[in-house]
N, C-alpha and C positions, 0 to 999 in steps of 0.2 A: 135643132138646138146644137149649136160648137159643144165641143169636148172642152170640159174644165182644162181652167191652166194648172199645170205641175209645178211646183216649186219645192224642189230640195236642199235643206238647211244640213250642212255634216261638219262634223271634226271628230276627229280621234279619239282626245281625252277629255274632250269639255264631255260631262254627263249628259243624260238626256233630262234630266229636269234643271240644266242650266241656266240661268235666269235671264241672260242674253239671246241664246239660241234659241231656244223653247220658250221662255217667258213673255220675252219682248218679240223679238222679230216673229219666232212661230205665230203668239197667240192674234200679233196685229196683223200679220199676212192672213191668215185664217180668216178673219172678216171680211176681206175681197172676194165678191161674189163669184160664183163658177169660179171656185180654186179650193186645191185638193194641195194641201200642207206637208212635206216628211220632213222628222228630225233623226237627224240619225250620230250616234254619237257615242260615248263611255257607257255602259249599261248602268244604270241605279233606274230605282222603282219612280214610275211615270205619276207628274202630279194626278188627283184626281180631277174630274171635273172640265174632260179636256173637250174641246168641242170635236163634234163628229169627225171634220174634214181636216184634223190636224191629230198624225199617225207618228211613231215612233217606232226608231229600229236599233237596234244594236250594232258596232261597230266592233268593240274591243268589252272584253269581261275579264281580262288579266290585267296583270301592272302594267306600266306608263316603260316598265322598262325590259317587257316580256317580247319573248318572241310573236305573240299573240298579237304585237300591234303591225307585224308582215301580214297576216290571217286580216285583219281590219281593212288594209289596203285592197283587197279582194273582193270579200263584202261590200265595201264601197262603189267597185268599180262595178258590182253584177245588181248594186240598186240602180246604177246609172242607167244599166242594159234592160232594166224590168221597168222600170217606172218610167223612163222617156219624160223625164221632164223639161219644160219649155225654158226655168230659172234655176240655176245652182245659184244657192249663199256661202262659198266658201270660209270658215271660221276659223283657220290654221292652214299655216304654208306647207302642211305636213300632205296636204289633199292635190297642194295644184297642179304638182306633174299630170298626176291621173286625168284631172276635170279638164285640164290644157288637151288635152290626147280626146277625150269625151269631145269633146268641143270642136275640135279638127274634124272629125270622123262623121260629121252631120250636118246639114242645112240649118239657120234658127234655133240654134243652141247658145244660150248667155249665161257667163256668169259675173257673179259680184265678188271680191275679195273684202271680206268683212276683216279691218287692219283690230284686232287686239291690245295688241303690244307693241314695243318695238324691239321684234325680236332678237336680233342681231343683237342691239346694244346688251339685251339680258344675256345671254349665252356667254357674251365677253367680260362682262362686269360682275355677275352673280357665280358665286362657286356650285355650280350645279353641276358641271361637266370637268373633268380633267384640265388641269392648265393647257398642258401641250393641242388640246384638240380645238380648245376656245375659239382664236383664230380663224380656222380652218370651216369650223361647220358654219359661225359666223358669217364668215365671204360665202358658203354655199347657201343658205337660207336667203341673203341678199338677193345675190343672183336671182334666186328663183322668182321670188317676188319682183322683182325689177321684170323680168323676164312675162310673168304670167300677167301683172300690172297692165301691158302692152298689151294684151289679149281679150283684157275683162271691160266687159259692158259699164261697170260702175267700180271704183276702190272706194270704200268706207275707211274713216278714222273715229276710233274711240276714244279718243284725246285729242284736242286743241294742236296741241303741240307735235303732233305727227306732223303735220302739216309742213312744219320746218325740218325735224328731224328725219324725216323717210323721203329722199329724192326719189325715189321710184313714185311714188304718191300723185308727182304732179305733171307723171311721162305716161298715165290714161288717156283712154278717150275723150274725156272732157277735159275742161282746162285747169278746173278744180276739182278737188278729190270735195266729197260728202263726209262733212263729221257729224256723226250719230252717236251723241254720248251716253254714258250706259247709270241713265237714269230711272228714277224712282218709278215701278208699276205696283200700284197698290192692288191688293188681293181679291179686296173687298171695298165696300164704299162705311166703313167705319171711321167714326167722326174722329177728326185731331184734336185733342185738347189743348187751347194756349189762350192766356199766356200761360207757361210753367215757371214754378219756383219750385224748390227743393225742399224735401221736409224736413224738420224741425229735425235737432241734432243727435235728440233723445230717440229719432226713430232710424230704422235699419236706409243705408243707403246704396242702393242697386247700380256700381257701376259695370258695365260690358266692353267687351273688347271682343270685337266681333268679326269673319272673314279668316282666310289663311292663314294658319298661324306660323308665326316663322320669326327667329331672331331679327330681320329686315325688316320686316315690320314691326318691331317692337314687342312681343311678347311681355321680354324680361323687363323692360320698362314699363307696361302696365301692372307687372306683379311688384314693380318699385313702387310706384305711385299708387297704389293700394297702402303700400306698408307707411308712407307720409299719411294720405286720409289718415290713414286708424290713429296719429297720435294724435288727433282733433275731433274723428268723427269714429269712435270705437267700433259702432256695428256698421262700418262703411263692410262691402261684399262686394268680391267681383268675378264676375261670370266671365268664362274664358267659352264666346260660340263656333263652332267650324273645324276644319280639317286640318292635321299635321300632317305631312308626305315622309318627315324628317324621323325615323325608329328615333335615336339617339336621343334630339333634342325632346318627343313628344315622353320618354322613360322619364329625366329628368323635371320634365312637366308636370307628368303624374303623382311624383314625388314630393315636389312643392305643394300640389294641392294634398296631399294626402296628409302633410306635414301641417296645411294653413288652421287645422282645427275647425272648417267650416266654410275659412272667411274667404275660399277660393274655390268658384266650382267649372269642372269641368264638360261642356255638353260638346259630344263628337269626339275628337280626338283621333281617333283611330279611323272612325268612319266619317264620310261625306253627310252633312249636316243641310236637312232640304230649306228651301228657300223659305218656305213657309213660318219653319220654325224660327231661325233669325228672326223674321219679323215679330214672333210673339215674343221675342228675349228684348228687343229693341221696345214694346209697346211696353214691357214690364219695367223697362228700367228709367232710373235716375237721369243717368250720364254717361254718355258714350266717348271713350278713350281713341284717339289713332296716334297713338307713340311713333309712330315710323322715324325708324332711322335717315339721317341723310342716307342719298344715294342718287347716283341720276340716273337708275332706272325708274325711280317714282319720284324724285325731287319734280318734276314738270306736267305731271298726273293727278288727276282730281280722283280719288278714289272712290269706287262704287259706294263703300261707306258711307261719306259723306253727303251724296245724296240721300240715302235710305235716312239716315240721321236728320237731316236738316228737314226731309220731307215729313217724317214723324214727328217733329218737333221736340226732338230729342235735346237735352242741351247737352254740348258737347267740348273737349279738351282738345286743342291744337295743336303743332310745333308751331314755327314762328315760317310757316312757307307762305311767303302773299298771295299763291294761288286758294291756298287753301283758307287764308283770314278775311279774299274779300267778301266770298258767300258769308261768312260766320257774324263777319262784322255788318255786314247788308243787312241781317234777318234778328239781330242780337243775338243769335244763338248758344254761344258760349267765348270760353276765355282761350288764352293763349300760354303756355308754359314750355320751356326750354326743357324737355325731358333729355336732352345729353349731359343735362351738366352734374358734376362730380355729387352737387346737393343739392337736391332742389328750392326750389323759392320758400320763403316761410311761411310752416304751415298752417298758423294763426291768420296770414293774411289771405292765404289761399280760401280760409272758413269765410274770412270777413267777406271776401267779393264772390263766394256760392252762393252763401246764404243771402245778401243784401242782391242779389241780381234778380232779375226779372226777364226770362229770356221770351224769345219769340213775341214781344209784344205786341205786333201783328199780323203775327200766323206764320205755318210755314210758308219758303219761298214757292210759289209755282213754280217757278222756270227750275225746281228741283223734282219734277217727276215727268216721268214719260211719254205722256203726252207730247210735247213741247219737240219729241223723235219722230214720235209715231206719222205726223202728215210727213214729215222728210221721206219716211220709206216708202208710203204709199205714191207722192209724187217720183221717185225714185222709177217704181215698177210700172205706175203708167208710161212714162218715157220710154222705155226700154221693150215694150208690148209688143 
């Protein structure tokens, strides 16, 4: 009998119960027979219920901005030296000097550069780093990727839109890069209910804003668009689910809710909120908010949201991005609202077309859940064998 194939899945900061790394790629690679699974990534508690031949390892257990993440680079490179695996899945350009050098140093060693983001453009556009350094680490994340690009058996995109935006993309070994979009894997085989409508005025109405939380994405817009609902639908509620990285903005957070009298709750916040649970905040609610701010780091991005929502049959609130209205308007899912402007739409008409809607009148959309990935990667890793 051959020795099972290896395949290791790593990044830095993405967690180990990542709903990309682990959820999707781990649990689908996992079911290729004769194959032995490793994730290796941010420490947090591993889902339950993992199947035997998909392991989990620790990479970093400090912050994103510790010394601890040099100590990670090390671990990384001494699971390369123990486990001999036959595929790396690279999921951050923060891994690929190492896996490039891993890769050199051996016969039949592949990897894949799983594209995220685009990260370059974030580093330049988002105030997460220093003005003066923008630039600079910018061109060197490029580089790198350009660089490793030329090296990897496969580049994946997580978006459409990489496709244009990242020239390194289409300077692989194939002539097109693979977009594997970071859609909907459901937990369990529990039924969707639709069509949905909304209940009646006089009862509590469950809106969530769910994912990252961060002024770019709208936070303080969804705790705006709470305070319209409430002048029409009193017991409207909204549940704020997921992570703030941000001390300052997440005080000021807590604040508001601690101020809302009820009508604003907060789950996570400080900590990293498991995938699992989103999904129960998502199956409990009304209507799902993505206030996102313009921006062209996500103006051109279909958000992980959006499929979990549309797949749930969640109905949902939009900006006016056509990426995002043609699923919405495909499936009836929900309406469209201009959340930058100084005041929003009237909120008597906003009641008239919740309540008079009828969303998902034909169920969620398929081609919003994971599946629809999953044979992309399997045929991926037979080619590459």
């Amino acid at each position: 009998m051959p020795p099972p194939t290896i395949i290791l899945l790593a990044s830095v900061l993405k967690p180990l119960n990542d709903t990309r790394m682990l959820g999707k790629f781990g649990r689908t690679l996992a079911e290729r027979p004769a194959t032995q699974v490793h994730v290796a990534g941010r420490f947090a508690p591993a889902p339950v219920s993992l199947p035997p031949n998909l392991h989990t390892h620790s990479l970093l257990q400090g912050t994103r901005l510790s010394l601890a993440r040099l100590a990670a680079q090390w671990r990384y490179w001494q699971l390369l030296r123990t486990l001999h695996p036959q595929v790396v899945v690279v999921h951050a350009p923060e891994l690929l000097p190492l896996t490039v050098a891993w890769q050199l140093l051996g016969p039949g060693r592949r990897f894949i550069y799983d594209v995220r983001e685009n990260y370059a453009l974030n580093i330049r556009t988002q105030a997460v780093y220093p003005v003066w350094v923008r630039g600079l680490l910018a061109g060197l994340v490029r580089r790198l990727e350009t660089l490793a690009a030329r090296r990897a058996a496969a580049v994946l995109l997580a978006e459409q839109s990489y496709a244009a935006e990242l020239p390194f993309a289409a300077g692989g070994p194939t002539s097109e890069p693979l977009i594997i979009e970071n859609k909907y894997q459901p937990y369990d085989n529990a039924p969707v209910a639709w069509p949905r409508r909304l209940p009646p005025v006089s009862e509590p109405l469950r809106v969530l804003y769910s994912g990252t939380i961060s002024e770019l994405n709208g936070i303080w817009e969804a705790v705006r668009f709470l305070e319209l609902l409430q002048t029409v639908w009193p017991r409207a509620q909204l549940t704020i689910c997921g992570f703030c990285q941000q001390p300052g903005l997440l005080r000021q957070l807590e604040a508001t809710v601690a101020a809302s009298g009820g009508a604003v709750r907060l789950v996570g916040g400080a900590t990293l909120v498991a995938h699992q649970q989103v999904v129960a905040e998502i199956r409990r609610s009304h209507l799902g908010l993505l206030p996102y701010r313009p921006h062209t780091s996500t103006a051109r991005c279909v958000p992980t949201k959006l499929f979990e929502y549309l797949a749930n049959a969640l109905p949902v609130i939009v900006p006016p991005n056509p990426l995002w209205m043609a699923p919405v308007a495909a499936a009836r899912a929900g309406l469209v609202v201009e959340f930058q402007r100084d005041s929003y739409t009237d909120a008597a008409g906003l009641l008239r077309q919740l309540r008079s809607a009828e969303f998902y009148p034909a169920g969620p959309p398929a081609d919003a859940l994971w599946a629809t990935e999953a044979g992309k990667l399997h045929q991926l890793l037979d080619s590459i064998r």
